[in-house]
N, C-alpha and C positions, 0 to 999 in steps of 0.2 A: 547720507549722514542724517542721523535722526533730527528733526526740526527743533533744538533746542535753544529755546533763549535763557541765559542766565543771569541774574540777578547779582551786580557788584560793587561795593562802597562798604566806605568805612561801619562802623558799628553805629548803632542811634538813628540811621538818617532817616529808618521806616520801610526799610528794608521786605521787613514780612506782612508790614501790613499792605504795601503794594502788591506782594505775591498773593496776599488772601482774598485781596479785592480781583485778580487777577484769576484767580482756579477757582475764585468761589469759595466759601468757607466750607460748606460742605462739603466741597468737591476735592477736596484734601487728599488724595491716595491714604492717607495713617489714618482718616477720622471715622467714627463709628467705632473701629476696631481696640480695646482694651489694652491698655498698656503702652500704645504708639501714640498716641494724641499730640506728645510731646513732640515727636518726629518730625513734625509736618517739613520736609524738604524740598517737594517735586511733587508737582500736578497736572494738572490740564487746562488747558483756557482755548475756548474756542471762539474765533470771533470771523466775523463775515467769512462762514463756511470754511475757513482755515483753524486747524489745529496744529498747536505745535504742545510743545511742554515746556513747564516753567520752573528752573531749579532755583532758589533761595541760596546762595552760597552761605547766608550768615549761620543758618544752621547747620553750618559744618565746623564754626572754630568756638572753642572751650577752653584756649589756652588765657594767658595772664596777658596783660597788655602789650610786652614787648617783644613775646612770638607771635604775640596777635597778630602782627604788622606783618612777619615775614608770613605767614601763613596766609591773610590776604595779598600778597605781592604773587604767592605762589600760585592761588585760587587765580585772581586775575589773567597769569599765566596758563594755566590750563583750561579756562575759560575762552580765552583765544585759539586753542588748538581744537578743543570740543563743540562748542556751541555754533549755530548755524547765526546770532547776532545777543549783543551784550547791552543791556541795560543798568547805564553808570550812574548808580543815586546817589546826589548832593541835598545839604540841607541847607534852608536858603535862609535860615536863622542862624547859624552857626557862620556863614559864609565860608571862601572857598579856604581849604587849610594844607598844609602841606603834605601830606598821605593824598588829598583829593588831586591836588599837580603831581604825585608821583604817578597814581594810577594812572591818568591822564595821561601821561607823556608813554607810561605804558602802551595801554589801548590805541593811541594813536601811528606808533608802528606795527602795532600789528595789523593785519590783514582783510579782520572781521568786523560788518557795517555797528557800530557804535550809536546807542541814541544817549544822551545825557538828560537824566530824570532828575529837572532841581523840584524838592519835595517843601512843602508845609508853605506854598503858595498860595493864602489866603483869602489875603487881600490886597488893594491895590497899591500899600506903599513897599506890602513886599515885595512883586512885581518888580516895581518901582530899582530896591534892593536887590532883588537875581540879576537883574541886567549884569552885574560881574562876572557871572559866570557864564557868558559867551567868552569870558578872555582866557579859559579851557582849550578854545582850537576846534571844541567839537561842531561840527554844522548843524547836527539831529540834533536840537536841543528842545526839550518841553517841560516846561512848568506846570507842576501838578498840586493837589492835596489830597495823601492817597489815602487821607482819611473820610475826608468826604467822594474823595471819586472823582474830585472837579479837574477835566484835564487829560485822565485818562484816554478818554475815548479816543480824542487824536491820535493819541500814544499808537495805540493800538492800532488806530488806522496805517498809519509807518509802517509798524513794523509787519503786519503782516501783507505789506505792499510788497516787501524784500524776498517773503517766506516763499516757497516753492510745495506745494502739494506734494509727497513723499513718491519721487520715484522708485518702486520696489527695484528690488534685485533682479536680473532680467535672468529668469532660469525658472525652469521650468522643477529643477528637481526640490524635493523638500529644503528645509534651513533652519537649524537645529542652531539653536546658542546655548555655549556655557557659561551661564550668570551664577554670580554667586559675593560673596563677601572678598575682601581679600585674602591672602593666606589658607584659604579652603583647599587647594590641590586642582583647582582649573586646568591649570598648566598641565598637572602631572596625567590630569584627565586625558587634555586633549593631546601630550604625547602620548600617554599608552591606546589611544583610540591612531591616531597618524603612524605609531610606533616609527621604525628607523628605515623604513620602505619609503623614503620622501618622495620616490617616482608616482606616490597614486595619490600625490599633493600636485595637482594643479590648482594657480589663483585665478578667480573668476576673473574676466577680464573685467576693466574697469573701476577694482577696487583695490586698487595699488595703496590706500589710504587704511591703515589699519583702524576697526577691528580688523585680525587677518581671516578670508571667508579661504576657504580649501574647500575642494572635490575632494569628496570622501569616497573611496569604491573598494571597497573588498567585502569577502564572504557574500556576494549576492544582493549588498546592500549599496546602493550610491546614493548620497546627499550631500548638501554645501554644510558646511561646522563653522559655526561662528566662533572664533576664542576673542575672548576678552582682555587676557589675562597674559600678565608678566612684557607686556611692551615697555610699560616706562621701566626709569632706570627706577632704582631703589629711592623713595624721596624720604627726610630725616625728617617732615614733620608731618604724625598720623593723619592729621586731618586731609592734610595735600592727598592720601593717598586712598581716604576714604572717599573724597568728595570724588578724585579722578576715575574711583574704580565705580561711583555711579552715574556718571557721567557717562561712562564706557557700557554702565548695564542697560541705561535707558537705551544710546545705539543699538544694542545687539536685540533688544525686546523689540523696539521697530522691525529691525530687518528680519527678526525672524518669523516662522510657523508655530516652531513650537523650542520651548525653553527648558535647558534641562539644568534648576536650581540646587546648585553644590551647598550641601550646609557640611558641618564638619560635626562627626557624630558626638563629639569629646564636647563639644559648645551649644547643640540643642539648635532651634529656631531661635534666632535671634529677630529682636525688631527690622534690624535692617534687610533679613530675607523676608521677611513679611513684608515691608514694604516693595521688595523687587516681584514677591508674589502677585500682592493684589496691583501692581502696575501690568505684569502682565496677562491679571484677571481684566484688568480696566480694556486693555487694548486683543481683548477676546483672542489669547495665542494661547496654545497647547502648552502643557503643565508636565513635569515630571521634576519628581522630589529625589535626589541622589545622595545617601546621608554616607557620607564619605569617611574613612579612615576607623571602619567598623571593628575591625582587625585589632585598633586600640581601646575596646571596652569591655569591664568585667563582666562577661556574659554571665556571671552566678545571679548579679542586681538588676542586669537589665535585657530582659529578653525583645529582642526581633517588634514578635507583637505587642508588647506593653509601650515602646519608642514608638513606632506606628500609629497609636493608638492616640499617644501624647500630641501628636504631629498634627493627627486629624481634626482632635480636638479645638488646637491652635487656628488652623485655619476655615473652620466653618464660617460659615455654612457651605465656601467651594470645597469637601471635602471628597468627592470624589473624585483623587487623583492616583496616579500609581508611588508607591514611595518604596524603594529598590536600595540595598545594604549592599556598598562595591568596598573596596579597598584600591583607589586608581595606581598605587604604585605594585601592588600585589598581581593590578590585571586581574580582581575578580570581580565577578559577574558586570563588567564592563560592557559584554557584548549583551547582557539582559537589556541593558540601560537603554540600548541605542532600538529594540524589539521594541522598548516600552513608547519609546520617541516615535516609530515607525507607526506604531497602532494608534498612540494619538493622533499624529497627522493625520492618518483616516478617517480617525472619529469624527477630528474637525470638520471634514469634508462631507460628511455622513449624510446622505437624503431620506427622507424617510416621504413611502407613497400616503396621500392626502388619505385615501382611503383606508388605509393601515391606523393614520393619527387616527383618523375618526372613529374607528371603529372601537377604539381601545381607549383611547380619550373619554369620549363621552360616558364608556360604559364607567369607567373611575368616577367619573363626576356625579354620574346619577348615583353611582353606589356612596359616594362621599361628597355631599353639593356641601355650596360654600356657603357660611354661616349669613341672615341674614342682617344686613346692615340698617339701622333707623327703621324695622320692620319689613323693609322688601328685600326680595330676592333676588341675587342676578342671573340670569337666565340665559346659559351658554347655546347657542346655535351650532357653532362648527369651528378647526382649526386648524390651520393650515403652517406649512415651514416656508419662512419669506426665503429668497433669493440671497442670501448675503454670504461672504465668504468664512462664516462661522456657521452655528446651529441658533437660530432662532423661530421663536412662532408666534402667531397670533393666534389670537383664542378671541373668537367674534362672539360678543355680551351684550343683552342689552343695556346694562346698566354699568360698564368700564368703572367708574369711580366707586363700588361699592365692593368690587374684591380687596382683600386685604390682602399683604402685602407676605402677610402666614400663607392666604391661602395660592400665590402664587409662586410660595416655596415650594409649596404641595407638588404643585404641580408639575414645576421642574424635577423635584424627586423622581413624581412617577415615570416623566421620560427617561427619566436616565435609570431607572430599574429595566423598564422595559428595552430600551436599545442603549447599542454600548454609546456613551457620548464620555468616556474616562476620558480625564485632564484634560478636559475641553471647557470653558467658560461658553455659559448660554444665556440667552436673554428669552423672555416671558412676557410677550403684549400683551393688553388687553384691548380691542378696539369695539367700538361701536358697531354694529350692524350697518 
C-alpha cells in the first residue's frame, strides 16, 4: 500500500499550510506548472531517509457548508481505508467543536495509527488551553504552529517511526497501471484488455487488498495490470469520489513500472491528469498517454496530430512520451497501447555503455558548450549512467553550480534523440570532479 499520509479536520484549522510546510512549498507536484498552482493536493515530504506522500483532503471539498460536513465525514472514511496513517488537525483557538468529536470517535474505530495535530500553538497559555484536547481519546497527540514550524519535527519523527520503506511487488514481470480521472473508461480499458477469458486473470499472491493487480498473458505478452478503477460503490457526493479516485492513483503510481494515463478525448488534459502525470514524473515510472473514446470526435476540426501536438505542448518539457488514439469499448488499437507500455518499460531499463556516452556526449558539448556564467566556463570532463532503477547520469564539471538549468535541458534532449529513453522520466547530474 502506497505510504500515504492524509491530512483531516475541519475547515480553517491550517490544514494546507501544514501540508506546505510538510512537501515543501516548492515541492508541490502542481507548482511551476501553469494553470495548476491552484491544485496543490498531494506531495512529497521526506524525512529521516523515509518518504511517503502527503494528501491535503481540504483541497478536495468546494461544496457549501452543510455537504461540507458530509463530504468531510466521507473523506475521513476513506481516509481510513487508503492511507497507511491520518493526521487529525485541531485548532487550539477555536477549541474542541463538535464535527472535531465526530471525526474523532470516527478515526478512533478505525484501524489506521492516528496522530492528532492541535495547530496555532503559540504560546505558553495556549499550551496551557490545548490540554482539552487530550479529552479526544487520541494517545499521538502534538501541539504545533504550522505557521512557524514549531512542533513539527516531533510530528514527523512519529509518524515516520510507523512508516514502512515501500515493499514493492514481489514479481519479477512488468506492472502496468491504469491511472486516470474518474469516468475515463479505465474499467472499460481494463476489461477489454482481461476481456471475458477470466482464466488468464490470476491475482498476485498477497494482494487480496484492492487496487486489484492480475496476471496478464496472452498474445505473447505477460505482465501484472494494476486497475484502479470502478471498486467503490457509486458515492453521491463528487468530491468523495475525486478525492477516492486519487488516493487510488497515488497507490497504483507506487506499485507500478510504468502508467498508462486514461484522459477522455471529448475533455482534453485536464489539471487533474496533469497532476497524476508529473506524480508519476516525480517518482521516475514510465508514461504513456491513452486519449480514450477517439471514436467520439469530429475528425473534420480536430486531427490525430493537431490533439498530439496540444498534449505535448501541455506537458513540457517531459514531452517525450508516446500518446496513442484507442476507443476501449470498440477494442481499438488497445493492443498498440499495451506495445507502447512494453517498449517503455525497456526504455526504463535502458544501459547505455560509458564509452557510447562519451563519445557522443562530449562531441555535443564541444560542438554546443554551455554558455559562460559570471565569465567562466564549465568544463565537462566525462559522463557516466549511475546505477538506479531509472535512466540517470552524471555529467563530471569542474564548475557544477555554473550550468544552467536550459543548459541541462540541452542535454537531456540530446540523450534522448540519440537513444530511445520514450515515457521515461530522467534525471541530469552535475557533479564535481
Amino acid at each position: 500500500m502506497g505510504n500515504i499520509v492524509a491530512i483531516v479536520g475541519r475547515p480553517n484549522v491550517g490544514k494546507s499550510t501544514l501540508y506546505n510546510r510538510l512537501v515543501g512549498m516548492r515541492d508541490a507536484i502542481t507548482d511551476d506548472f501553469s494553470g495548476v498552482t491552484r491544485d496543490r493536493k498531494y506531495g512529497f515530504c521526506e524525512w529521516n531517509g523515509k518518504r511517503f506522500t502527503v494528501v491535503d483532503t481540504g483541497g478536495f471539498v468546494h461544496a457549501s457548508d452543510d455537504v461540507f460536513e458530509t463530504a468531510i465525514r466521507g473523506q475521513v472514511k476513506i481516509a481510513i481505508e487508503e492511507a497507511a496513517a491520518i493526521l487529525f488537525m485541531v485548532d487550539a483557538q477555536t477549541g474542541i467543536t463538535d464535527l472535531d468529536e465526530e471525526i474523532a470517535k470516527v478515526l478512533r474505530r478505525g484501524d489506521k495509527p492516528v496522530f492528532l495535530v492541535v495547530n496555532k500553538v503559540d504560546n505558553h497559555n495556549n499550551l496551557m488551553e490545548a490540554n482539552e484536547f487530550w479529552g479526544l481519546g487520541i494517545e499521538n497527540t502534538f501541539f504545533i504552529a504550522s505557521i512557524s514550524g514549531s512542533g513539527t519535527g516531533d510530528l514527523l519523527d512519529a509518524v515516520v517511526e510507523l512508516i514502512e520503506n515501500e515493499e514493492p511487488l514481489e514479481t519479477e514481470l512488468p506492472k502496468f497501471a491504469i491511472v486516470g480521472r474518474p469516468n475515463v473508461g479505465k474499467s472499460s480499458l481494463t476489461n477489454a484488455l482481461l476481456g471475458e477469458e477470466r482464466n488468464i486473470v490470476t491475482p498476485v499472491a498477497g494482494t487480496t487488498r484492492d487496487p486489484i493487480h492480475s496476471v496478464y498473458n496472452k498474445f505473447g505478452k505477460e505482465f501484472v495490470l494494476i486497475d484502479t478503477a470502478g471498486i467503490r460503490k457509486k458515492t453521491k457526493v463528487e468530491e468523495d469520489l475525486e478525492f477516492y479516485s486519487v488516493m487510488r492513483a497515488i497507490r497504483a503510481v507506487e506499485d507500478a513500472d510504468v502508467c498508462l494515463l486514461v484522459l477522455d478525448a471529448t475533455l482534453g488534459l485536464e489539471s487533474q491528469d496533469l497532476n497524476i502525470l508529473r506524480l508519476a514524473q516525480k517518482r521516475h515510472k514510465g508514461v504513456v498517454i491513452l486519449v480514450n473514446k477517439w471514436d467520439l470526435i469530429e475528425k473534420e476540426t480536430n486531427t490525430a496530430r493537431d490533439y498530439e501536438a496540444a498534449i505535448k505542448k501541455r506537458i513540457a518539457p517531459f514531452s517525450d512520451v508516446p500518446v496513442l488514439f484507442i476507443s476501449a469499448l470498440d477494442k481499438k488499437r488497445i493492443f498498440q497501447a499495451i506495445e507502447a507500455a512494453m517498449e517503455v518499460y525497456d526504455n526504463r531499463s535502458r544501459r547505455v555503455k560509458t564509452s557510447e556516452l562519451n563519445e557522443l556526449m562530449m562531441a555535443v558539448i564541444e560542438a554546443t558548450p554551455p554558455p559562460s556564467v559570471h565569465s567562466r566556463h564549465p568544463k565537462f570532463k566525462y559522463v557516466t549512467q549511475l546505477p538506479t532503477p531509472f535512466p540517470s547520469f552524471a555529467f563530471f564539471v569542474n564548475n557544477p553550480n555554473y550550468v544552467r538549468d536550459s543548459y541541462k535541458q540541452f542535454l537531456e534532449n540530446q540523450l534522448r534523440k540519440h537513444f530511445n529513453f520514450k515515457g521515461v522520466p530522467m534525471e541530469v547530474y552535475m557533479r564535481s570532479k
